[in-house]
Residue, then its C-alpha position, 0 to 999 in steps of 0.5 A: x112871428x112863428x115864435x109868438x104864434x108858438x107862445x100863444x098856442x099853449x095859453x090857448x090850449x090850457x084854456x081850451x082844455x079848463x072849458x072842456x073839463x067844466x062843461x064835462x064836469x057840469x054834464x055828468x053832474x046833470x046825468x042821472x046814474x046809471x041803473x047798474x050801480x054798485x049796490x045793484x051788482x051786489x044784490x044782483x050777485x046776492x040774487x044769483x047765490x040765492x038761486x044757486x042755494x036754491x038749486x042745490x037745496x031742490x037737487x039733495x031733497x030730491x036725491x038725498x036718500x041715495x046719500x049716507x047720513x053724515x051723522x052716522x059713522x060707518x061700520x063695517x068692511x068695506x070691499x077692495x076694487x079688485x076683488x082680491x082678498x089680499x087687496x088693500x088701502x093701506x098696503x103700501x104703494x102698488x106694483x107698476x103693471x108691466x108694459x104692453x107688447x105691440 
């Protein structure tokens, strides 16, 4: 008897799984779609490059003069950090500082 309860149990279960994907296959067919589909998410992330466009555009107008014009080469000397007339950019790799004493 247990074989056989054993035996009937998968033809159910087969069957019982067959109902299951119809009815949720029939369900999601009968749901509208979600609002946020692909096409939103990508004219959402259009929307936010938009903006970032338009902070950036807004930010250079009102700060641009403090920038040189990348059109116009620069000339000139341009002064070391230091302040040392002997301090330069192409002078080779700087001397390590020597250690503290504590």
């Amino acid at each position: 008897m247990d074989d056989l309860l054993l035996a009937l149990t998968v033809p159910a279960v087969v069957v019982a799984s067959g109902v299951y994907a119809v009815y949720d296959c029939r369900r999601q067919r009968r749901r509208p779609p979600l609002p946020y589909t692909h096409r939103a998410a990508r004219l959402a992330a259009a929307d936010a490059l938009a903006r970032a466009e338009a902070v950036v555009d807004s930010a250079y107008a009102g700060l641009g003069g403090l920038y040189a014009d990348p059109g116009v080469p620069r000339t000139g000397t341009f002064p070391a950090v230091s302040g040392r007339p002997d301090a330069g950019r192409d002078r080779g790799p700087s001397r390590p500082t020597p250690a503290r004493k504590r």
